[in-house]
C-alpha atoms as an extended CHARMM CRD file, in Angstrom:
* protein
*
       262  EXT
         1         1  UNK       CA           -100.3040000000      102.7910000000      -14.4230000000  PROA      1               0.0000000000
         2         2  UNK       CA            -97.6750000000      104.7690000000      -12.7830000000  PROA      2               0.0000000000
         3         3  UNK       CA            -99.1600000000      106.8370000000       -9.6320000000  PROA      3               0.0000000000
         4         4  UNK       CA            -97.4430000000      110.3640000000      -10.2110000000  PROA      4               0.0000000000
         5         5  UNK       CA            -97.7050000000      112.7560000000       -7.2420000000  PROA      5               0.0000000000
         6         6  UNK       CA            -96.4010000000      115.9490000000       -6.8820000000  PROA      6               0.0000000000
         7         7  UNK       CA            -94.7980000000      116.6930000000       -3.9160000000  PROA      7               0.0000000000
         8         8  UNK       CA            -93.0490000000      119.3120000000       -1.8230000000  PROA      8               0.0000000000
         9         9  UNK       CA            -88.9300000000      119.1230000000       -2.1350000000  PROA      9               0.0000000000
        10        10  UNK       CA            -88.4910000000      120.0080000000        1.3650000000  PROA      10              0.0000000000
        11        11  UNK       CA            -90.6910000000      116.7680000000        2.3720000000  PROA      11              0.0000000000
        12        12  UNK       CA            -88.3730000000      114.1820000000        0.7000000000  PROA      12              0.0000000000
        13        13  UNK       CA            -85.4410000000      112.7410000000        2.4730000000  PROA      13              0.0000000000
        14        14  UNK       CA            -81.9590000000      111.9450000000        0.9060000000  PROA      14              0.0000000000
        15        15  UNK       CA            -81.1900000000      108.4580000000        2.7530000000  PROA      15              0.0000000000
        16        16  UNK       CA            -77.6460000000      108.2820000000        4.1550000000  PROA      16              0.0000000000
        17        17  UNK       CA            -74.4070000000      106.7360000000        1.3610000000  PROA      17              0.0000000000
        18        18  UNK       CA            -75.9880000000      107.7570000000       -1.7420000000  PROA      18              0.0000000000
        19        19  UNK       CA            -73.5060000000      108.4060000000       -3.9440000000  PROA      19              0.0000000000
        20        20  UNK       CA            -72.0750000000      111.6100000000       -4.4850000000  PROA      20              0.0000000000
        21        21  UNK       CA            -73.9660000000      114.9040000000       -6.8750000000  PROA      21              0.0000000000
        22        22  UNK       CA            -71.8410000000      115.5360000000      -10.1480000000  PROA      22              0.0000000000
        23        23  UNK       CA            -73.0380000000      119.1970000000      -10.3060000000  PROA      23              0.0000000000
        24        24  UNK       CA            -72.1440000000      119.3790000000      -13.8320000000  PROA      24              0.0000000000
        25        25  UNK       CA            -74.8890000000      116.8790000000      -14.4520000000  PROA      25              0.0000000000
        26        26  UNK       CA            -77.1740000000      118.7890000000      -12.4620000000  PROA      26              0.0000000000
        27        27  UNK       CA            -76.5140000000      121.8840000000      -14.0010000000  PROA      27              0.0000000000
        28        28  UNK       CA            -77.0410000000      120.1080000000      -17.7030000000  PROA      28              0.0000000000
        29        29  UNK       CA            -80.5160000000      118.5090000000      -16.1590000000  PROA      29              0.0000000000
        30        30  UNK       CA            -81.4440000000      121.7980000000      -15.1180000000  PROA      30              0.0000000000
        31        31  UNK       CA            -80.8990000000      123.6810000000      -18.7240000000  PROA      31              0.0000000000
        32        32  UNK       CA            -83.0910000000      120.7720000000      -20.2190000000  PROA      32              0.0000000000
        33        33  UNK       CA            -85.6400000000      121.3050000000      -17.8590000000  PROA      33              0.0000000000
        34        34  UNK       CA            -85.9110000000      125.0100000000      -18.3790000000  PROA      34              0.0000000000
        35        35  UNK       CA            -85.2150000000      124.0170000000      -22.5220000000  PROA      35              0.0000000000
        36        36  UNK       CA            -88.2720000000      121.6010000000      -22.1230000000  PROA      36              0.0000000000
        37        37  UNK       CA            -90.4440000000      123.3540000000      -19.8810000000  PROA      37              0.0000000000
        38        38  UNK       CA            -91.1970000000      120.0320000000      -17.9990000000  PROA      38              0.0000000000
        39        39  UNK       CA            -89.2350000000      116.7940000000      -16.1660000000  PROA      39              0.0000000000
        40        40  UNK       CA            -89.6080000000      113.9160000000      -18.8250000000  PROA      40              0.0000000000
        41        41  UNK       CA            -88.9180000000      111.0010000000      -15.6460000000  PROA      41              0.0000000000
        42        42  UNK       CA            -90.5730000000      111.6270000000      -12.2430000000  PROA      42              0.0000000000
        43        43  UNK       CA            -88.5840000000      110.7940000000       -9.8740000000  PROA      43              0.0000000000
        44        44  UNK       CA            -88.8220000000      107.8300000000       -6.6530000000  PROA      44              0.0000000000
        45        45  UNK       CA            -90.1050000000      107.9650000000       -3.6690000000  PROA      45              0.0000000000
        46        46  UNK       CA            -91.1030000000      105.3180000000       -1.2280000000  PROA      46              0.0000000000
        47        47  UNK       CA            -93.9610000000      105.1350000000        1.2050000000  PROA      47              0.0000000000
        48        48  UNK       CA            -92.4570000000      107.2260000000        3.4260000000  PROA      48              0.0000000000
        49        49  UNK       CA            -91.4800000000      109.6470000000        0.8600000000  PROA      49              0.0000000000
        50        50  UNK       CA            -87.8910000000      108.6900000000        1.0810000000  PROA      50              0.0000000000
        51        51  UNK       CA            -85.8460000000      109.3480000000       -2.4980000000  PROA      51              0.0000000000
        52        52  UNK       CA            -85.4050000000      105.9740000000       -4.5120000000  PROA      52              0.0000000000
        53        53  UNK       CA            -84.2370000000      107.4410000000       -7.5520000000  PROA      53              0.0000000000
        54        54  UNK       CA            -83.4870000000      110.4300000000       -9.3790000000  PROA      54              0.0000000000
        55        55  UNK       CA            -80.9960000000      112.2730000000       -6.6390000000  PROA      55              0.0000000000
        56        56  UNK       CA            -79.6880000000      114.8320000000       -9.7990000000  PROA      56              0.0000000000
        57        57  UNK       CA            -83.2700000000      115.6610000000      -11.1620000000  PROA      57              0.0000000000
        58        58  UNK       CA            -84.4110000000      116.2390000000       -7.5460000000  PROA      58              0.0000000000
        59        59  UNK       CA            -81.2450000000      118.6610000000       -6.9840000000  PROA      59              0.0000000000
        60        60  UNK       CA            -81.6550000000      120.0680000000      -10.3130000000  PROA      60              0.0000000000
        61        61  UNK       CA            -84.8950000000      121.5620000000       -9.3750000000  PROA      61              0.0000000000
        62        62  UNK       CA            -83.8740000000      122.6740000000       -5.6820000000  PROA      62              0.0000000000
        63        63  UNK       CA            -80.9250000000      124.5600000000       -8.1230000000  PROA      63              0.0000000000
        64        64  UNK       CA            -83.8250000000      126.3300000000       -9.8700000000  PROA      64              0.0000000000
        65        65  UNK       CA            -85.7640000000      126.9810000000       -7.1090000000  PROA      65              0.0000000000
        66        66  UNK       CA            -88.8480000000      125.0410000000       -7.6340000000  PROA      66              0.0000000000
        67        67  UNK       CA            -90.4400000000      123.5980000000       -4.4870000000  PROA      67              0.0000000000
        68        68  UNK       CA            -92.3880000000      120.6010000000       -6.0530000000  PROA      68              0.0000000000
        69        69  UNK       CA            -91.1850000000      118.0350000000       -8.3980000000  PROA      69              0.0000000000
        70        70  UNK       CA            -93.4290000000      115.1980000000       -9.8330000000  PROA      70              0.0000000000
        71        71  UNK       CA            -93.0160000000      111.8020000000       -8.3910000000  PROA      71              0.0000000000
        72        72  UNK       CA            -93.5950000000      107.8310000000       -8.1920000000  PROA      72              0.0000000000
        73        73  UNK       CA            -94.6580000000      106.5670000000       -5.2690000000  PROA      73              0.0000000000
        74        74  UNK       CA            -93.3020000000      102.9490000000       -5.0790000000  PROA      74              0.0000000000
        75        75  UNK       CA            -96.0700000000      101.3810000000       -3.1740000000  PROA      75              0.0000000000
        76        76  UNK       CA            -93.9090000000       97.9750000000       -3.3870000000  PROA      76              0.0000000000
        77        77  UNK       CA            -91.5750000000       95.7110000000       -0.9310000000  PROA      77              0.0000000000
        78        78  UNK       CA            -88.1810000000       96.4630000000       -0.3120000000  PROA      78              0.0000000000
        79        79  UNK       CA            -85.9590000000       94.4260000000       -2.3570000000  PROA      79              0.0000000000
        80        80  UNK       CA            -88.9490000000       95.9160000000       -5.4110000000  PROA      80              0.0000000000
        81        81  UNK       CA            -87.9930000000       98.8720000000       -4.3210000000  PROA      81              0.0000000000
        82        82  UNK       CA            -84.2930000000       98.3260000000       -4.5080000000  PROA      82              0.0000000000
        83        83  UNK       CA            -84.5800000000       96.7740000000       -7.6770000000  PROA      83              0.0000000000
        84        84  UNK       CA            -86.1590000000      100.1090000000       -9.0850000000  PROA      84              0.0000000000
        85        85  UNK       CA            -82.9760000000      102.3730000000       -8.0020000000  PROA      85              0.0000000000
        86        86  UNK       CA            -80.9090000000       99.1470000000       -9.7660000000  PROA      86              0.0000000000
        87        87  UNK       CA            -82.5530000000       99.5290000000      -12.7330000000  PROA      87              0.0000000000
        88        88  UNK       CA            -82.7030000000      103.5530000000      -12.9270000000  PROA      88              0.0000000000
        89        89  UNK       CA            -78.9350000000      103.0740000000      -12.1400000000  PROA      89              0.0000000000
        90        90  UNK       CA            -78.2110000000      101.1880000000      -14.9510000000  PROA      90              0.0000000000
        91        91  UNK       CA            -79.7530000000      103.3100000000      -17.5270000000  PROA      91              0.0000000000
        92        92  UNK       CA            -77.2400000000      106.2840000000      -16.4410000000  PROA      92              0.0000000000
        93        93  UNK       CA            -74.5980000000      106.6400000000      -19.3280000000  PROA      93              0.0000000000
        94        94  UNK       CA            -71.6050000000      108.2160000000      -17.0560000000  PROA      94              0.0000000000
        95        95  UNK       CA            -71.2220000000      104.4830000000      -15.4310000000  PROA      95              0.0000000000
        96        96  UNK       CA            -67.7580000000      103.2030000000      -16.1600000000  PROA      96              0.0000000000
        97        97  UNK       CA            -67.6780000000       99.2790000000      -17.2860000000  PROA      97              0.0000000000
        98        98  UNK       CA            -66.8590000000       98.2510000000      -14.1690000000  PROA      98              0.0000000000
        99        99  UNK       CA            -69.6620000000      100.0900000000      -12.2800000000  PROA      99              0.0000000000
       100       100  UNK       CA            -72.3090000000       98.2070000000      -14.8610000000  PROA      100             0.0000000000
       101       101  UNK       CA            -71.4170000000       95.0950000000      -13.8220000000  PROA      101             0.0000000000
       102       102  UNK       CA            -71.4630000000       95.4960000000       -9.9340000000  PROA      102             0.0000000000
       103       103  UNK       CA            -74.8960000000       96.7950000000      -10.7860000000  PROA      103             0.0000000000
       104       104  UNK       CA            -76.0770000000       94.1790000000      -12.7990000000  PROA      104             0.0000000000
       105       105  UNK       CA            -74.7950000000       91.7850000000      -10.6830000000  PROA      105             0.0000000000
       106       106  UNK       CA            -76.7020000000       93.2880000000       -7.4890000000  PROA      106             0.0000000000
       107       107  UNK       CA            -79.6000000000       93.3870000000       -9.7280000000  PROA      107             0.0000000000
       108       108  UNK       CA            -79.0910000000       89.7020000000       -9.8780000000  PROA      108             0.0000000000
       109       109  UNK       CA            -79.0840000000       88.6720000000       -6.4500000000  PROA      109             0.0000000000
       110       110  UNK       CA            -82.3020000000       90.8400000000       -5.6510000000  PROA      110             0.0000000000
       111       111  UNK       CA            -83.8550000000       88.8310000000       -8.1350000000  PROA      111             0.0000000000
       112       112  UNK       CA            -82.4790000000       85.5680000000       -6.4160000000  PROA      112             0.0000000000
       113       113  UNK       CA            -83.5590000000       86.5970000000       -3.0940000000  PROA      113             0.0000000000
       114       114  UNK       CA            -87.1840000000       87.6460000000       -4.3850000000  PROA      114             0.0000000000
       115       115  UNK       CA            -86.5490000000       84.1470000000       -6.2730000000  PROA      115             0.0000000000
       116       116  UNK       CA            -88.0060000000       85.7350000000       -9.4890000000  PROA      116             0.0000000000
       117       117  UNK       CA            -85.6280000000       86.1250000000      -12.6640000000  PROA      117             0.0000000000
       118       118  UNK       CA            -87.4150000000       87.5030000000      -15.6430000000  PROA      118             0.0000000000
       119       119  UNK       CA            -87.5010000000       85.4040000000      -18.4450000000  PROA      119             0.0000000000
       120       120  UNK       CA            -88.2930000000       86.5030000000      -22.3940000000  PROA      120             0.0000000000
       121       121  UNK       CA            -92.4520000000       86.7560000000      -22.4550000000  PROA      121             0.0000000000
       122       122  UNK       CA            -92.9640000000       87.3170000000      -18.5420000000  PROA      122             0.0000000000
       123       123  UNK       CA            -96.2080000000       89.7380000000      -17.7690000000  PROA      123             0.0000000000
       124       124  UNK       CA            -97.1770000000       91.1750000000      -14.6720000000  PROA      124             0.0000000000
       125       125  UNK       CA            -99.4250000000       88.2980000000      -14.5150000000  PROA      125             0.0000000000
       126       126  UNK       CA            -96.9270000000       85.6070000000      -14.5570000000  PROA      126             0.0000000000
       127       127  UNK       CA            -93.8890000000       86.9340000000      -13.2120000000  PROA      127             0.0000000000
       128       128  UNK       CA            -95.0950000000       89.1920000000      -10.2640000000  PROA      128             0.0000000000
       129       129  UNK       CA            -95.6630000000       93.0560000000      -11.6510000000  PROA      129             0.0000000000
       130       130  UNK       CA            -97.9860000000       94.8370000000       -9.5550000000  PROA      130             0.0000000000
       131       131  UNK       CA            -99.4950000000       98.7240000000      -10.0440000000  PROA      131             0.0000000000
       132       132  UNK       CA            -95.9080000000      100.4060000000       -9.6880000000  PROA      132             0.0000000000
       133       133  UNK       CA            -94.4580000000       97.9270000000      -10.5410000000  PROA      133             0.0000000000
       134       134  UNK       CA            -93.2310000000       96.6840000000      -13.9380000000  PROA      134             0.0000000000
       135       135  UNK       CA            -92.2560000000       92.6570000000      -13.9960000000  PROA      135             0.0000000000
       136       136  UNK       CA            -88.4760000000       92.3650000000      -13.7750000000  PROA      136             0.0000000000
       137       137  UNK       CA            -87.2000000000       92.6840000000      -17.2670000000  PROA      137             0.0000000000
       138       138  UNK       CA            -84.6060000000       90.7560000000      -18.8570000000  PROA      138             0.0000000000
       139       139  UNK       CA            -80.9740000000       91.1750000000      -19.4640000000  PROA      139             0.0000000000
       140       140  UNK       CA            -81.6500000000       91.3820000000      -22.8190000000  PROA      140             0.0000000000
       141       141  UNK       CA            -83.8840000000       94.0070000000      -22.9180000000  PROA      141             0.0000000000
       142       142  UNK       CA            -81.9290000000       96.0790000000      -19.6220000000  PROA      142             0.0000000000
       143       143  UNK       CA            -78.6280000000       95.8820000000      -21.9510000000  PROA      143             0.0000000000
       144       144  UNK       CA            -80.5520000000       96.8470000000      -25.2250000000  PROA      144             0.0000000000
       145       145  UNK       CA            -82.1530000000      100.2200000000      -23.3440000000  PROA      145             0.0000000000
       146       146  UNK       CA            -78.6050000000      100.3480000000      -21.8810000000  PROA      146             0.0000000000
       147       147  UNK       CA            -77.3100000000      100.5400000000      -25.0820000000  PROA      147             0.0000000000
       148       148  UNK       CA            -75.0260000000       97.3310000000      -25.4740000000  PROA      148             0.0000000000
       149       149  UNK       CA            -75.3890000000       94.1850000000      -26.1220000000  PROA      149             0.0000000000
       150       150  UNK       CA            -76.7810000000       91.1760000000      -24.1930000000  PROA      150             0.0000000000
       151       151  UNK       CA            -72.9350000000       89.8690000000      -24.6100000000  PROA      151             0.0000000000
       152       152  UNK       CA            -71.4500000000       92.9050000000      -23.6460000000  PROA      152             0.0000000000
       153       153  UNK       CA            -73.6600000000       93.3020000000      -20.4010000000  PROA      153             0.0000000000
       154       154  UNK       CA            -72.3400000000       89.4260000000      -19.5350000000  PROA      154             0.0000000000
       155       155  UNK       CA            -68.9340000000       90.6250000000      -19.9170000000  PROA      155             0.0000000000
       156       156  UNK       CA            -68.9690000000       92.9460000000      -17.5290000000  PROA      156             0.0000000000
       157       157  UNK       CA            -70.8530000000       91.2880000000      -14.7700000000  PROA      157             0.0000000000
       158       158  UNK       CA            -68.1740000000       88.6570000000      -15.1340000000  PROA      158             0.0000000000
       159       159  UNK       CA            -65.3980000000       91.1870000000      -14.7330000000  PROA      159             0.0000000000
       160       160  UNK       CA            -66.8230000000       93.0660000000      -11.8420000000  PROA      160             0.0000000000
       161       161  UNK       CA            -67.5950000000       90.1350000000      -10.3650000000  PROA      161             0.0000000000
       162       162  UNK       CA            -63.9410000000       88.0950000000      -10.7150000000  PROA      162             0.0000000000
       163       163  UNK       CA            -61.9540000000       91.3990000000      -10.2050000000  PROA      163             0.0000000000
       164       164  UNK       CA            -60.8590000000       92.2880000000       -6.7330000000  PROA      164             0.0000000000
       165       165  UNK       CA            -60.7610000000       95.8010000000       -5.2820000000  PROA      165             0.0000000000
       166       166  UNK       CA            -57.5260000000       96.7970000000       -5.7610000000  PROA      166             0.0000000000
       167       167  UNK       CA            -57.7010000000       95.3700000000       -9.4610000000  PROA      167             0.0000000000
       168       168  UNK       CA            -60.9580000000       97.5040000000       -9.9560000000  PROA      168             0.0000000000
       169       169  UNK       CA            -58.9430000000      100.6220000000       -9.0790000000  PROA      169             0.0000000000
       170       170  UNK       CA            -56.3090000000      100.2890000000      -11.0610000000  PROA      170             0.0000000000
       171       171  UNK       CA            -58.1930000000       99.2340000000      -13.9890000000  PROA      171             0.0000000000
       172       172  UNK       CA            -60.1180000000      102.5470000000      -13.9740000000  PROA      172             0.0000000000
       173       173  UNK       CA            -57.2470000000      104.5030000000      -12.6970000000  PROA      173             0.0000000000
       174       174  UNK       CA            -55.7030000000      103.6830000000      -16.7540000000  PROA      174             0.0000000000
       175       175  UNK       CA            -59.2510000000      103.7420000000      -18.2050000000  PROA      175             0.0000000000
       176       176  UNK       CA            -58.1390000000       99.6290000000      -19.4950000000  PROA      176             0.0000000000
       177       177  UNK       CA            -59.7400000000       97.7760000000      -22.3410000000  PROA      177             0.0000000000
       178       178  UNK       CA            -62.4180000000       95.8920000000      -22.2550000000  PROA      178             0.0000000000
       179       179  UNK       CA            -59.9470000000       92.9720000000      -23.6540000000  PROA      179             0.0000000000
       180       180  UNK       CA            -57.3200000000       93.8770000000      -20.6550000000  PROA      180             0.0000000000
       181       181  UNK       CA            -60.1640000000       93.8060000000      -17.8900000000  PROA      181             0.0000000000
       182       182  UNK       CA            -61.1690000000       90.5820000000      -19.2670000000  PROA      182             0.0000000000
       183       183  UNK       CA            -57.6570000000       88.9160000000      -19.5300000000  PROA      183             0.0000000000
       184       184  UNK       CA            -57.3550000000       90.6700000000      -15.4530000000  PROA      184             0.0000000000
       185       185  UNK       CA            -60.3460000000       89.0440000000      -14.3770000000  PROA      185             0.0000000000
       186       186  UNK       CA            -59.1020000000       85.3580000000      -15.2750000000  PROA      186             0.0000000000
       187       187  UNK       CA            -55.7610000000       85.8130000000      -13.1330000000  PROA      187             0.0000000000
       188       188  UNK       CA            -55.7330000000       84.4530000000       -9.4230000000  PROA      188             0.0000000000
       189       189  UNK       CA            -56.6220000000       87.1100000000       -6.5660000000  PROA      189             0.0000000000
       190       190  UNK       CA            -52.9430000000       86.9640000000       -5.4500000000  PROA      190             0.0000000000
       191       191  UNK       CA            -51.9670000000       87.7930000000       -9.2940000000  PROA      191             0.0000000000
       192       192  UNK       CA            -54.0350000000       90.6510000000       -9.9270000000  PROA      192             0.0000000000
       193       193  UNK       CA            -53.0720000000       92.0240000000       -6.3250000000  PROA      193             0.0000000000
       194       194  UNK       CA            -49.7440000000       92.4760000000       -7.5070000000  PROA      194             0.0000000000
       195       195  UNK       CA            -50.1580000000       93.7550000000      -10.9720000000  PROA      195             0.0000000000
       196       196  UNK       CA            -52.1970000000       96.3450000000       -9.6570000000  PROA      196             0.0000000000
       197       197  UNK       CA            -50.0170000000       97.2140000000       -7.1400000000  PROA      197             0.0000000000
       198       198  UNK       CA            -47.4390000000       97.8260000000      -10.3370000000  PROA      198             0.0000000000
       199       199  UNK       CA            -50.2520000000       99.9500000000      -11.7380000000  PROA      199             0.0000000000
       200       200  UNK       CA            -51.3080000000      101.9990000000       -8.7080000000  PROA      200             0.0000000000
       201       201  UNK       CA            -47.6380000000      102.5250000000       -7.5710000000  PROA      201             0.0000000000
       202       202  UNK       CA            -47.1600000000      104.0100000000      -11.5390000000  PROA      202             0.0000000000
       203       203  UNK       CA            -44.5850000000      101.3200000000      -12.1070000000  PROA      203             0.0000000000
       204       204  UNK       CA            -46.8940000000      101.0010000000      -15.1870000000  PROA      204             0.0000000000
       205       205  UNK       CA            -49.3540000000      102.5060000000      -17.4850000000  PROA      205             0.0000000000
       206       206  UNK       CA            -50.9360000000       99.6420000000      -19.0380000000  PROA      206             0.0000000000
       207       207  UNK       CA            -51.7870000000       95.7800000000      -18.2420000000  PROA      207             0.0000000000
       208       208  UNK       CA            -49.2580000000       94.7820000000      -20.6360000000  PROA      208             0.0000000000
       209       209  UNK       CA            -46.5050000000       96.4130000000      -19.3130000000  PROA      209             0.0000000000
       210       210  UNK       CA            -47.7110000000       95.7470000000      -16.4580000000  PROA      210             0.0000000000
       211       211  UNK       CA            -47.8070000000       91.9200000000      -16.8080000000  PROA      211             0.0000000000
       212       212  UNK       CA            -44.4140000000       92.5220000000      -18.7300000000  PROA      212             0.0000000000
       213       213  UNK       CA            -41.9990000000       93.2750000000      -15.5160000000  PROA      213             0.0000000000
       214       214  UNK       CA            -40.2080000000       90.4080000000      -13.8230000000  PROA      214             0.0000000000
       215       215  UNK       CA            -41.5780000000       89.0820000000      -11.1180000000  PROA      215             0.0000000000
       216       216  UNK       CA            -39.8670000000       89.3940000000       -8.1930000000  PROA      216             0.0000000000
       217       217  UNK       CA            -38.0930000000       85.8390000000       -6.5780000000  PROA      217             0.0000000000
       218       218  UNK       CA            -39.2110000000       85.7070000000       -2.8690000000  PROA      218             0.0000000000
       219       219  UNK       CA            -36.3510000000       85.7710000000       -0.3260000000  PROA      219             0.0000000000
       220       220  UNK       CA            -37.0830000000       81.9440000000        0.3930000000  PROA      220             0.0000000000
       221       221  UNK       CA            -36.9130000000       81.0950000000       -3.0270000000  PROA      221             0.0000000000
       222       222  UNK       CA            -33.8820000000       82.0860000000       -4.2140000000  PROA      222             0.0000000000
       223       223  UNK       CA            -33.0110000000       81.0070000000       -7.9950000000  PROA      223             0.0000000000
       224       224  UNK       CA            -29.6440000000       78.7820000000       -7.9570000000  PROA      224             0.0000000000
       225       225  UNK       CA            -29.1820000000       78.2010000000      -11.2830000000  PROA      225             0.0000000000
       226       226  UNK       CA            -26.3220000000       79.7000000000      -12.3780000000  PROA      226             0.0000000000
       227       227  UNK       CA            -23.9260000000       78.1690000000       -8.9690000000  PROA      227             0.0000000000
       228       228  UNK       CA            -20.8600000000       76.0000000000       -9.7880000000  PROA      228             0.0000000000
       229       229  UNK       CA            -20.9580000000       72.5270000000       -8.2270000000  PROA      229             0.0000000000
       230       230  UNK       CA            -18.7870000000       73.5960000000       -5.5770000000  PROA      230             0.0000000000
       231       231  UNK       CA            -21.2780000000       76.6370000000       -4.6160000000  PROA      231             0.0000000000
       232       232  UNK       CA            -24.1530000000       74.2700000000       -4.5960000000  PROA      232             0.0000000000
       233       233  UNK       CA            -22.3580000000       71.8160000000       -2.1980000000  PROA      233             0.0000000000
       234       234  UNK       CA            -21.8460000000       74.5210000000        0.0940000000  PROA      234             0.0000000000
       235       235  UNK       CA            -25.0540000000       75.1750000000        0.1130000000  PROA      235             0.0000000000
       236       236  UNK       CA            -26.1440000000       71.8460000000        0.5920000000  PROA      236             0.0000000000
       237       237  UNK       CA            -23.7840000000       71.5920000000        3.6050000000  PROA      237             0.0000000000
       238       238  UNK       CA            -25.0980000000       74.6860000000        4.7500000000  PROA      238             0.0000000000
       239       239  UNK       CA            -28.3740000000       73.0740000000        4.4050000000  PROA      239             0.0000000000
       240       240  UNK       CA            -27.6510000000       70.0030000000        6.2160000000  PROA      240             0.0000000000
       241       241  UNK       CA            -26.2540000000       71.9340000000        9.2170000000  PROA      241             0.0000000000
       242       242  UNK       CA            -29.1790000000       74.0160000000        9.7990000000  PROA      242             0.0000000000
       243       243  UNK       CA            -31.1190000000       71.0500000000       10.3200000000  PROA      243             0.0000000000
       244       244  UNK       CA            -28.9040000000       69.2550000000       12.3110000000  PROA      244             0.0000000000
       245       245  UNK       CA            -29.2510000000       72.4980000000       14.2550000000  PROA      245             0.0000000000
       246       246  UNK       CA            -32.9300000000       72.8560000000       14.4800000000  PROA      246             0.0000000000
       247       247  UNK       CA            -33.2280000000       69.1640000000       15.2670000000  PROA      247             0.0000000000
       248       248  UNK       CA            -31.1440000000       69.7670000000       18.5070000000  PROA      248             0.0000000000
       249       249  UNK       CA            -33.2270000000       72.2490000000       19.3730000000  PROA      249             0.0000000000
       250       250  UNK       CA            -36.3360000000       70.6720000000       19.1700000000  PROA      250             0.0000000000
       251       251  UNK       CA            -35.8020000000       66.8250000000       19.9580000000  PROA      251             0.0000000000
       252       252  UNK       CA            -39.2710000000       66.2170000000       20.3630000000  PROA      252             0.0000000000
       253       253  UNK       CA            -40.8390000000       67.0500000000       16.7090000000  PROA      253             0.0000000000
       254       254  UNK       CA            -41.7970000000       64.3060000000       15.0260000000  PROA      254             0.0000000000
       255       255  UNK       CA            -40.8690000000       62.6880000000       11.3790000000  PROA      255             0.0000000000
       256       256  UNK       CA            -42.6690000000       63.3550000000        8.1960000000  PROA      256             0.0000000000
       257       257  UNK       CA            -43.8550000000       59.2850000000        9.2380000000  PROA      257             0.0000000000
       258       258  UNK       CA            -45.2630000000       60.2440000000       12.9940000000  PROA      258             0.0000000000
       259       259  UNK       CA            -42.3400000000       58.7260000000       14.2690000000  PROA      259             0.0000000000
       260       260  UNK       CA            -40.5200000000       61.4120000000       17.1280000000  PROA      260             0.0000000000
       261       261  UNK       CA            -37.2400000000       61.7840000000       16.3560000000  PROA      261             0.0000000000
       262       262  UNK       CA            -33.8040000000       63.3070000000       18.4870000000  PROA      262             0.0000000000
């Protein structure tokens, strides 16, 4: 049984790098409120009556100028506690794909560090749920109240877990595919570096075309194909005089077999 308080707004404290108010959702909270007559979802506090969860329902009622709002106290550890703002997180609809998996993935490792995953028929008996405190639930059941499927959730922990940042950004910055993200994801660090770069310097407006430009030949790799045999005996002269130069320099390297040579 939840323990629902009410409690004064000017007694809760926002903790420091929450992520940033979309006032337009706060504004929408608020006319549901007032259309309601009531807050359907408390929101979290901890011990020390420090928000948890539910930032935009606690501004929407400082924006109608209520000074209580109902909430949970979470009466739990820390990483339970954490766990609870995971989970709220997760059922928010305005998360982008990416943004699902980084969550699901953190929700993840809190389990791992509390060394308790969820598993399908887990109680509060057998898998640790205490008075505020539901046992963990699946990933089934957090993608079904999510709204996708157990697949779909896997998906996207995968991507947000393979992509790097500058992939991530670029991925949202052209709103990509699920397919595209997933094909992204699969590519070396080094390779999705420098398609995003394409991307985020607006060289390109999809992965495709993206993936679709040459890619550039390094300076020390220079493509000698197309050379007549004369060309490419100059440049194996040229070759063989640079290191005749850089031996004479340094006399005392040694041989690809240990043995110093000059």
């Amino acid at each position: 049984m939840e323990n629902i308080i009410r409690k004064a707004l000017s007694e809760i404290t926002i903790p420091e790098g929450r992520r940033g108010i979309d006032h337009a959702k706060v504004r929408e909270l608020a006319d549901s409120i007032m259309r309601i007559g009531k807050l359907l979802h408390p929101i979290g506090i901890d011990r020390n009556d420090v928000l948890v969860y539910g930032g935009h329902r606690l501004e929407a009622y400082k924006f109608l100028g209520f000074d209580e709002i109902d909430c949970v106290m979470l009466d739990g550890n820390d990483w339970q506690i954490e766990l609870a703002e995971v989970d709220e997180n997760l059922m928010r609809k305005d998360l982008d794909p990416i943004s699902i998996g980084e969550h699901a993935n953190k929700r993840n490792e809190i389990l791992d560090a509390m060394r308790l995953r969820a598993q399908p028929g887990d109680n509060q008996h057998t898998n640790g749920g205490s008075a505020n405190f539901a046992p963990p639930q699946t990933t089934e059941s957090i993608a079904k109240e999510a709204g996708m499927s157990e697949r779909t959730l896997q998906e996207r922990k995968q991507i947000a877990r393979n992509l790097v940042p500058a992939a991530k950004e670029a991925v949202r910055k052209i709103d990509a595919s699920k397919g595209d993200m997933m094909k992204l994801s699969r590519k070396t660090p080094a390779e999705q570096n420098r398609l995003a770069k394409i991307i985020l310097d607006g060289e390109a407006t999809t992965l495709a075309k993206a993936i679709a430009l040459p890619v550039p030949t390094p300076d020390w790799q220079t493509d000698f194909s197309g050379l007549t045999e004369e060309q490419r005996q100059e440049n194996r002269r040229q070759e063989r005089g640079f290191c005749k130069m850089f031996r004479e320099q340094h006399p005392l390297l040694l041989n690809s077999k240990g043995i110093q040579v000059g």
